[in-house]
N, C-alpha and C positions, 0 to 999 in steps of 0.2 A: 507472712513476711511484710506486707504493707503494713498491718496493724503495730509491727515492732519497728518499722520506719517512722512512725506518726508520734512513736514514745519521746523520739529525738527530737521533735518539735516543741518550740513554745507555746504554742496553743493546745499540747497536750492539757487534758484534765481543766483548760480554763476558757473552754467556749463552750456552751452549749450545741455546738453543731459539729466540734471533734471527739476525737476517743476522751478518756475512758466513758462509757455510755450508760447509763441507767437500764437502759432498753434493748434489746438484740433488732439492729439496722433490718438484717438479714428476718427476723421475722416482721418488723412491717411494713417491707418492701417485697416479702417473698410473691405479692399476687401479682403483680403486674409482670406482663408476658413479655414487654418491649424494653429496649435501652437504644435510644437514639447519644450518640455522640458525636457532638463538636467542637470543632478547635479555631480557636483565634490567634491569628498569627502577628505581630505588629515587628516592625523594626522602629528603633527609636534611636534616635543621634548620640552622640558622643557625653552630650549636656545633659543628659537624664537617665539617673539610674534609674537600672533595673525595678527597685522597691518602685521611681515613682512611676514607671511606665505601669505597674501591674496595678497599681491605685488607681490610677487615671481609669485606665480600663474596667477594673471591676466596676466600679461608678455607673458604667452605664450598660454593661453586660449583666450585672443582677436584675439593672429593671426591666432590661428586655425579656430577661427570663419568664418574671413575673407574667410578662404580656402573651411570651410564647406557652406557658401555661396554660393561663387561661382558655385563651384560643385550641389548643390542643387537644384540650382534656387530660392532661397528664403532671408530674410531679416535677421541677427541676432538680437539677445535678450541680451545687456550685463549684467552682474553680478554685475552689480555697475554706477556709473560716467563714463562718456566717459574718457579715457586717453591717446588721440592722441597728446594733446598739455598741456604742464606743463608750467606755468600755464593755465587753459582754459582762452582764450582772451574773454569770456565774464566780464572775475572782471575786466579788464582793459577797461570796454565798447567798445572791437574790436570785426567788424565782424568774425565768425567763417572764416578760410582759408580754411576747410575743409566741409561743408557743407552736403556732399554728403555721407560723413564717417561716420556722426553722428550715433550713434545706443544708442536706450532704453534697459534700462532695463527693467525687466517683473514688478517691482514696480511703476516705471514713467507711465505705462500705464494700471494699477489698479491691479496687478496681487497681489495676498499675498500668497509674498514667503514662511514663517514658515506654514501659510496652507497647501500649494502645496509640502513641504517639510513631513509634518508628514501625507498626506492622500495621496499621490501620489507616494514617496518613501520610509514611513515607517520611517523616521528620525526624530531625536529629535533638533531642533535648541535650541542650548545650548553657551552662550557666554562665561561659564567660566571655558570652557575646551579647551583641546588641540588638537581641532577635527574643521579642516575649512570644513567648506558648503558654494557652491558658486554655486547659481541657474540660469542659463541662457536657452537659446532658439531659437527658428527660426519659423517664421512666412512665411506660402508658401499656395500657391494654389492648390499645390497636397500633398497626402502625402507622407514624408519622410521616407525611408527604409536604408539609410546609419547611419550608424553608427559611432559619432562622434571623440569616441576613437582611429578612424582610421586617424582622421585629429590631433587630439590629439597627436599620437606618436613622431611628426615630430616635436616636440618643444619641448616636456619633457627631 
């Protein structure tokens, strides 16, 4: 069902990091035992859309990720479409330059996020309000005890 949600997207077929996939997610994610998920909540005024609130925030939610990575031992989960490269050099049928960077989101690899959002944090995914929700994660072998916020601080 997600995978036939993701068709209805514009970044179907033209990002390297959404559907249609060369690869099965599901087998080279299958070894890792963990999924740490979390969510960013922001409200944002009247004077900015939605599009630019989630811009704003990816910006500095991807690099935390990278940080929380590291530190972890574990693989991020992005919030969306990769945006390491504008535009992604798949619409231009170019290999990815970045291959290694690549990170899913928890939808590319069957997760559903409004689910995960209203029974795992109690929120309401709502599009026509003033309230961003931006669900991301980390896939690892052990489990996670750090706390993201802390990678978080160093960007906001």
């Amino acid at each position: 069902m997600v995978h036939s949600y993701c068709k209805s997207c514009e970044n179907y077929n033209s990002n390297y990091s959404c559907p249609d996939h060369k690869v099965s997610l599901i087998e080279k994610y299958k070894n890792y035992k963990y999924i740490t998920v979390f969510i960013y909540k922001d409200t944002y005024d009247q004077f900015v859309t939605h599009e630019d609130a989630y811009w704003n925030a990816r910006n500095f939610i991807d690099k935390a990720i990278f940080d929380f990575e590291k530190e972890t031992n574990s693989i991020g989960l992005i919030p969306g479409k990769c945006i390491l490269c504008n535009p992604c050099l798949k619409t231009l049928d170019e290999p990815c330059p970045t291959p290694e960077l690549i990170r899913h989101s928890l939808e590319t690899i069957g997760f559903h996020v409004s689910n995960i959002i209203e029974n795992e944090f109690n929120e309401k995914l709502e599009w026509d309000t003033n309230i961003l929700h931006l669900v991301f994660g980390a896939l690892s072998n052990q489990p996670i005890t750090a706390k993201f916020d802390d990678f978080l601080k160093f960007y906001i």
